[in-house]
C-alpha positions as CSV (number, residue, x, y, z in Angstrom):
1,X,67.4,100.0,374.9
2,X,66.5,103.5,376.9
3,X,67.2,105.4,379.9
4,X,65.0,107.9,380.8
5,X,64.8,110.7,383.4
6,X,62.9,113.6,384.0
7,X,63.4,116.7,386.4
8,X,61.0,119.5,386.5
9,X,60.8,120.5,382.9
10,X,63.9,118.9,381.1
11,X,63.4,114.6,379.9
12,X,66.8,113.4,379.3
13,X,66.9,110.0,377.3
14,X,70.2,107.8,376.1
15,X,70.0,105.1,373.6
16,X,72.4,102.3,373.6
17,X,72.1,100.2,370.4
18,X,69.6,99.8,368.1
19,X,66.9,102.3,368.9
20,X,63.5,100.0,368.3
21,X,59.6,100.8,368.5
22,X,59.3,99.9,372.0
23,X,61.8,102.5,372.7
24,X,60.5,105.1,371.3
25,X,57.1,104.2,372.7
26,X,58.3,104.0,376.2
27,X,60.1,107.7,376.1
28,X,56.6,108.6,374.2
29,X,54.8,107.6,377.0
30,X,57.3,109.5,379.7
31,X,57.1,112.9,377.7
32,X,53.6,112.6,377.4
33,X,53.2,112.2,381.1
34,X,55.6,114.9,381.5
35,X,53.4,117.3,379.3
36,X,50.5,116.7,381.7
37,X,52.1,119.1,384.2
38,X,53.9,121.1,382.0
39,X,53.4,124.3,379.3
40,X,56.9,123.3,377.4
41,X,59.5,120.6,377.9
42,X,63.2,120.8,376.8
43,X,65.0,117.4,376.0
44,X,68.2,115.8,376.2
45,X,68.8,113.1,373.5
46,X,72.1,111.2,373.8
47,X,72.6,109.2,370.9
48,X,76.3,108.8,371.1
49,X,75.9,104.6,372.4
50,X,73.1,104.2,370.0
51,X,73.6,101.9,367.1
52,X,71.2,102.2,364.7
53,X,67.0,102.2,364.6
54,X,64.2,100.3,363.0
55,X,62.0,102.1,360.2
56,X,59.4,101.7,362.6
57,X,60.7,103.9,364.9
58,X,61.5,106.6,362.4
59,X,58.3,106.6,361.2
60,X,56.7,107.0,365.0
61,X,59.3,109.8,365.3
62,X,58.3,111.8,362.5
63,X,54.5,111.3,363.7
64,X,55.2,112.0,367.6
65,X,57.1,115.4,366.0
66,X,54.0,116.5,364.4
67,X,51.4,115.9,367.1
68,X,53.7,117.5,369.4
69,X,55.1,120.7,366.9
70,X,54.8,122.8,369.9
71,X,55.5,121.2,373.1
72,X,59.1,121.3,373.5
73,X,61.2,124.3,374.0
74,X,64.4,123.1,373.4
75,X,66.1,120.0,372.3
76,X,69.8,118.8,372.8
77,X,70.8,115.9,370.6
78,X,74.2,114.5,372.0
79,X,76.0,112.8,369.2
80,X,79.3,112.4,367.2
81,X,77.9,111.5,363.8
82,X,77.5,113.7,361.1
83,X,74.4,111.6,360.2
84,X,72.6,111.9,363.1
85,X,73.2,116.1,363.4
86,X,72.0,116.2,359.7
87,X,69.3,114.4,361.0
88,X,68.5,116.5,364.1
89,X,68.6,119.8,361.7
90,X,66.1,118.0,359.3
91,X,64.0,117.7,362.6
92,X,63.4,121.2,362.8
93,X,60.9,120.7,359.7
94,X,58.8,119.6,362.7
95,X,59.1,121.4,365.5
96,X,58.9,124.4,366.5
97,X,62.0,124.0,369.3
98,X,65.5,125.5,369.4
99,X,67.0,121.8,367.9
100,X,71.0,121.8,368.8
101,X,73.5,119.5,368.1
102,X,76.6,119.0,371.0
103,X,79.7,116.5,371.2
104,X,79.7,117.4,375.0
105,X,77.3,116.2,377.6
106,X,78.7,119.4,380.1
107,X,77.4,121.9,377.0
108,X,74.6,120.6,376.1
109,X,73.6,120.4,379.8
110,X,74.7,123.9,380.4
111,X,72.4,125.6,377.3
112,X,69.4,123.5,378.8
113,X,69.8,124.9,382.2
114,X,69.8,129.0,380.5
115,X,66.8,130.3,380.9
116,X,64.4,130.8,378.8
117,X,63.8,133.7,376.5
């Protein structure tokens, strides 16, 4: 399951459990209608609740990354594992975006809300 929310140009999305298909369709849809009004989005991923994901999902990821190589400015991934920051720097491969990793919500918030270069 997902939360989502958006505020002028930041989407902010937490996964609690296992991070499925529909999930990632449902935050695809909300970036995508966020894009509409925007040059650049940043995002705030908080993966620190979620407890694993489907192969389906991964898959979607790594296509949604590559259709979208240039859309996002920055990304904060929220997390404690040492899997998922390896994973977020591996990420990079396929975006263009400033990709981060933070233990701290307050941090991570605070480097999205600099502006931008």
């Amino acid at each position: 399951m997902i939360t989502t929310d958006h505020q002028d140009d930041l989407v902010s999305t937490t996964v609690f459990g296992e991070f499925t298909l529909a999930d990632f369709k449902e935050f695809e849809e909300q970036v995508n209608y966020k894009l509409k009004f925007s040059d650049g989005l940043d995002l705030l991923l908080d993966l620190r609740e979620m407890g694993g994901f489907t192969l389906d999902m991964a898959w979607e990821e790594i296509r949604f990354a590559r259709a979208h190589s240039s859309d996002f400015r920055r990304i904060g991934v929220l997390t404690a594992s040492q899997w998922m920051a390896w994973s977020a720097w591996v990420s990079q491969v396929f975006v263009n975006a400033d990709v981060r990793v933070f233990e701290d919500e307050l941090d991570a918030r605070a480097w999205l809300a600099e502006p931008h270069e």
